[in-house]
C-alpha angles and dihedrals in degrees: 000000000000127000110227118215087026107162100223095217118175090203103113116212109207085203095062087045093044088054090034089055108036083046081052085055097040105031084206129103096205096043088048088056094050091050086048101046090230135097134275092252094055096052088054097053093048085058093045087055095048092045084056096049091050094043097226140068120271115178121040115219139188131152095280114044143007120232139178118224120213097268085053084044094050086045077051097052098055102025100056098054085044095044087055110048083055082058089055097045103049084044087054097051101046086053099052083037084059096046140217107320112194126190114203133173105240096247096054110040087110085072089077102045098106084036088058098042097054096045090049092052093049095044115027098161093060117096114226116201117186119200132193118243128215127227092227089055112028104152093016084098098050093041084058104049100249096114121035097201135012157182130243147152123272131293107042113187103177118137105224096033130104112219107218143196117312118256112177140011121188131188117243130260140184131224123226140181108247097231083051105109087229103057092090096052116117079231154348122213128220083257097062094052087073081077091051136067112241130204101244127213119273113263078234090065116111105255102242092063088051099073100030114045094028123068114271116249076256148053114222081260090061086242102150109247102219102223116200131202115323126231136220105214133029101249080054088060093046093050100044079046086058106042110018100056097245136112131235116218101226145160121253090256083069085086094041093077115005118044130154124201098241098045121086123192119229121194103258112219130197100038123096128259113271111243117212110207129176113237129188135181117273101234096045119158097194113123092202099050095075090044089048098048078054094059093039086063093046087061104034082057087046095052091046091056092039085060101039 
């Protein structure tokens, strides 16, 4: 049916084809205003006003049901695809205007240097903002959105996530209090921590790095390892270290950063290396994550063959 004194304007208004469009995926008026976070009467009057510009109608109603008529179906067709791509794009351009946003666990932020450099030099007009992370909530700020990509320790079991290059593996190392007889040995071995008392993971801690980065409850010889009351920070280890008679199981990035003037750090055998890997959320819009966890592989192999 044609609609008779139809202005057949070419201006196209990205409101009438956002409500045209999300209605065609609804078929509901009401749904589509909730979608769209307006009332019934508005949407009604976007179509209205698309149906004008075009000249015909485009989307049949009744009481009952919505449809769309060919001419709605063909709109469809080309305006969707379109429609989303501006999405996109729009999408796209708030995220680069809001920069690069890295979370790090305070031992291991050295790990990104060369990373950093060379994103800087490429993009220098892109704003990098780094953000500590803390043991008790490790992904909680890239689940929520604060920080777009991340380091952690290895493994990493977390549905949504994407597990991405390594960038960093450290020896371990226990700390010790200074007036402990063992503090000047060249090591101590897993097996000797069953006659220690050793600073255990918050119960806040993601699982996974429970059991891999902490002592097991028992030493290969099936001797129980006493665990003590755990912390939340790393100056919190070093200062039960100092003070309550007991040893933290740590990386050799621990003393890079944190240090206190009565703890030692002794060479740990017999657990594994820790493995710093970048993570990112799966469904990640960010155009530069993919590009710095490029430039995070390029130095980590430059660092390998630096040090071979």
């Amino acid at each position: 049916m044609l609609i008779e004194d139809s202005p057949r304007e070419n201006r196209v208004d990205p409101a009438e084809l956002e409500a045209f469009v999300v209605l065609a995926e609804e078929l509901h008026f009401g749904r589509t205003a909730d979608r769209l976070g307006l009332s019934q009467p508005r949407v009604s009057q976007l179509i209205r006003s698309l149906e004008r510009r075009i000249g015909r109608r485009l989307v049949e109603r009744t009481s009952r049901r919505v449809t769309l008529n060919p001419l709605g179906e063909h709109l469809l067709a080309r305006a969707r695809p379109a429609f989303q791509d501006l999405q996109r794009a729009f999408a796209e351009t708030r995220t680069a205007a809001r920069g690069l946003r890295i979370g790090f666990l305070g031992p291991y932020a050295s790990t990104l240097d060369g990373a950093l450099a060379g994103f800087r030099a490429r993009h220098p007009e892109c704003p990098i903002t780094l953000t500590q992370l803390a043991w008790t909530d490790i992904f909680g700020p890239l689940r929520r959105g604060e920080v777009d990509i991340q380091i952690c320790l290895a493994p990493i079991e977390q549905l949504g996530l994407t597990v991405g290059p390594e960038v960093g593996v450290f020896p371990r190392l226990l700390a010790i209090a200074r007036s402990h007889p063992w503090s000047t040995r060249e090591h101590i071995d897993v097996e000797d921590l069953a006659d220690l008392r050793v600073i255990g993971p918050h119960p806040d801690v993601a699982p996974e790095f429970a059991r891999s980065f902490w002592p097991p409850a028992t030493t290969p010889a099936g001797r129980p390892i006493a665990r003590v009351a755990p912390a939340r920070t790393e100056p919190e280890m070093l200062t039960a270290v100092a003070h309550n008679d007991a040893v933290f199981a740590t990386t050799t990035a621990m003393p890079t950063y944190f240090t206190h003037p009565e703890v030692a750090f002794v060479p740990l055998t017999g657990l594994p290396e820790a493995r710093i890997r970048l993570v990112w959320r799966a469904d990640t819009d960010h155009p530069k994550v993919a590009e710095f966890a490029g430039l995070a592989v390029e130095q980590r192999a430059a660092d390998v063959r630096e040090q071979a």
